[in-house]
N, C-alpha and C positions, 0 to 999 in steps of 0.2 A: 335430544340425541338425533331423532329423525331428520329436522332439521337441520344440522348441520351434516349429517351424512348428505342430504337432497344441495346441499349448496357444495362440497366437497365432488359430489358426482358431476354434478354440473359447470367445475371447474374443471376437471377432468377431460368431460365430452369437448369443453369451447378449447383447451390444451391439443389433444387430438384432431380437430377441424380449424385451428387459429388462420392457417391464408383465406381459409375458404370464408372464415365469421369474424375477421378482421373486422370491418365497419362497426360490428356488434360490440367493439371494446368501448367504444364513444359512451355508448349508453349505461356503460356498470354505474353503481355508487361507488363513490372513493374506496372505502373499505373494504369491496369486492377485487377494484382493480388495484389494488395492494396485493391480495391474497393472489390475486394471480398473475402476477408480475412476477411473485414469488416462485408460484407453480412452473410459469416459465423460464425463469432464467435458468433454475433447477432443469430444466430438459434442451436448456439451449436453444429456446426457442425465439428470443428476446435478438428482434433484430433492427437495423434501419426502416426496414418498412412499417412496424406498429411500437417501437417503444414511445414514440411520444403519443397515443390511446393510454399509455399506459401508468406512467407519471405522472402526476400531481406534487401541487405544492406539501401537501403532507407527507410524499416520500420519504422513506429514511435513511434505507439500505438500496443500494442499487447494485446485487452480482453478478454481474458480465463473464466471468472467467470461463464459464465453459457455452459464449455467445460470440460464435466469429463470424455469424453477420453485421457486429456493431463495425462503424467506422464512423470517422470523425463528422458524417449526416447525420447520425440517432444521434451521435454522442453530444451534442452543438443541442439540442432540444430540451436538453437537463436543464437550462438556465431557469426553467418554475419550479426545482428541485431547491426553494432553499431553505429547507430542512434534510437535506442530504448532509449522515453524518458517515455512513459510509458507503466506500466507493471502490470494488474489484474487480480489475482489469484483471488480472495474474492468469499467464498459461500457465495448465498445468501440465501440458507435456512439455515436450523438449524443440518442439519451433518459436517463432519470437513473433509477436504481434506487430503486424508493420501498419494496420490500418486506421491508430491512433495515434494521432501528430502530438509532438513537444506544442506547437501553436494552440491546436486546439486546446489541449488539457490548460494550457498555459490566461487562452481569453476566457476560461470557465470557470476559475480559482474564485477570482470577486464572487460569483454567485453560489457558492457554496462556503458561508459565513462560519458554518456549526459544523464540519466536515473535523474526525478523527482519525479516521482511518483512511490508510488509500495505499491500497495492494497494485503494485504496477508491473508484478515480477515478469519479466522476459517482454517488456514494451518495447518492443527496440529502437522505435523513433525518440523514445522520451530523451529528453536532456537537462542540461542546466535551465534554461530558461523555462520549462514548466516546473521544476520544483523548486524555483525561488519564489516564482508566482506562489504557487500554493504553502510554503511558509508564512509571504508574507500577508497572505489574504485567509489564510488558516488558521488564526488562533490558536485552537482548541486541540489540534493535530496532535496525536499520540501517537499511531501505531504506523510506522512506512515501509511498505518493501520496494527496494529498487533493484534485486537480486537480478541478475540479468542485463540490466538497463546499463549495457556499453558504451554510451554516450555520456553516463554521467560522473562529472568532474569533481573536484575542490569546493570549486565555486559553490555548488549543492549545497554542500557542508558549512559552507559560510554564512548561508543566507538561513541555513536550519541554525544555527548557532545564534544568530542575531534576532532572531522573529520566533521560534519557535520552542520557548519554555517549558511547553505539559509536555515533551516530546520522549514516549516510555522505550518504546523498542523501533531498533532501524535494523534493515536488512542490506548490505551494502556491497555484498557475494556479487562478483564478476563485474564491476566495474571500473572507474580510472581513480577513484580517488588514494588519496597518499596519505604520506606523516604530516603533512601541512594541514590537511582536512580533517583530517580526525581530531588534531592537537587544537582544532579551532572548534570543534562542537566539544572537547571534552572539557572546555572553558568557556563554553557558552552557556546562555542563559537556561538549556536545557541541564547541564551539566548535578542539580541536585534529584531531577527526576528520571534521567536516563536508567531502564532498568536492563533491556535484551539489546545486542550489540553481535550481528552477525559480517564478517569479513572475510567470508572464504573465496581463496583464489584471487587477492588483491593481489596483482604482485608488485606493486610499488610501497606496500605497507612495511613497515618493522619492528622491531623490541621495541623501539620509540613509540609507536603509537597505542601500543600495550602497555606502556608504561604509564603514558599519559590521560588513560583511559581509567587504570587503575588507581591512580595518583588523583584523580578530579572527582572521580565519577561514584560516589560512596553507595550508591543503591544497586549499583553491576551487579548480576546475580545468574547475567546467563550471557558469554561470552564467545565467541566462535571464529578461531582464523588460524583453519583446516588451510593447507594448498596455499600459502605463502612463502614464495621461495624465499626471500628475506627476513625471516624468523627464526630464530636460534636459539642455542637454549637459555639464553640471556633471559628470554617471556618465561620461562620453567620456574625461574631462578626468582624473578619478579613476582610472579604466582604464589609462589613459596613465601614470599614475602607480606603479601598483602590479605591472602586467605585463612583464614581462624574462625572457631566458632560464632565468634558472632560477627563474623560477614561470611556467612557460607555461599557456597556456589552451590544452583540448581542447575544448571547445566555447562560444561564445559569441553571444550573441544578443539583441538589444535595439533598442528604437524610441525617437530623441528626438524629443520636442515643444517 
């Protein structure tokens, strides 16, 4: 117990002084500078100047979300990350991350082979061309938030459709995508493992893409598309149709107009 409090406290003190014993990250053991990767991202401390001290090829998690020092200089250093299975970008307030390019994220997909997760909510540079990249160089992708990410299209949907199978839950709130996109993942090769599916405030969505979602998608179980002015109660009616005790809903959520 001593022992791990004296390495605990000592992660602490080097947290509290990191510009000043910066240099001193070179020197941890792996397993050290794991733990306190950790310790910092957790205080936002994880910036362009020392994340690469800081990763290694056994990285697995890397969460950025409350580090707005990162930009597309730390973030370009990840490529000996390839054991990165997850990867969070996601603001959590309400401005939009502008210092993480669609390019960047887009030449770094190849080097993260085992990557599942990848929370990008409110990136606002991302677009189609960095989530085709990581489709198609992501395998194993399960869990994606694009919540936010206003740049991103159909196209998205297309290349998540074609490439990416384990694909459990997508978050897709505030972006461009449509009935054409969604109709096109909810028949894609994700289409028996899709289980959470959020679309609040698409406003090019409609009954169709509820329909078609419900219609393909048999493991649905958590639904979402609150703030679509092209939803009616057609989806009610559709709902009514397709939910029974043995396909229940864990969560559900929606606005007609």
């Amino acid at each position: 117990m001593a022992v791990f409090s004296l390495l605990n406290l000592s992660l602490s003190t080097l947290a509290n002084n990191v510009s000043r014993l910066e240099n001193e990250l070179d020197n941890l053991p792996v397993e050290v500078k794991n733990k306190c990767l950790k310790l910092l991202s957790r205080r936002g401390l994880v910036s362009d100047r020392n994340i690469h001290r800081l990763i290694n090829k056994k990285t697995q998690v890397l969460d950025l979300s409350q580090c707005n020092g990162i930009s597309d200089v730390g973030l370009r250093t990840t490529t000996v990350c390839c054991s990165l299975v997850k990867l969070d970008l996601n603001v959590a307030n309400q401005t939009s991350r502008v210092s993480i390019s669609s390019n960047c994220l887009a030449s770094l997909a190849a080097f993260w082979p085992h990557l599942r997760v990848a929370f990008l909510r409110r990136c606002g540079l991302v677009n189609d061309k960095a989530i085709s990249a990581l489709a198609r160089h992501c395998p194993h992708l399960r869990h994606l938030n694009l919540s936010g990410c206003a740049r991103v299209t159909d196209e998205s949907l297309k290349s998540l459709a074609k490439y990416s199978r384990h694909l459990e839950s997508i978050d897709m709130s505030r972006t461009q995508v449509s009935d054409d996109g969604i109709e096109c993942l909810a028949v894609g090769c994700c289409q028996k493992s899709l289980q959470e599916v959020h679309l609040g405030h698409c406003l090019e969505v409609s009954d169709l893409a509820i329909s078609v979602l419900l219609h393909n998608c048999p493991q649905i179980t958590t639904l979402s598309f609150h703030g679509c002015p092209s939803i009616t109660d057609q989806s009610r009616i559709t709902l009514a149709t397709y939910m029974s005790p043995m396909r229940p809903m864990k969560h559900l959520t929606w606005t007609v107009y």
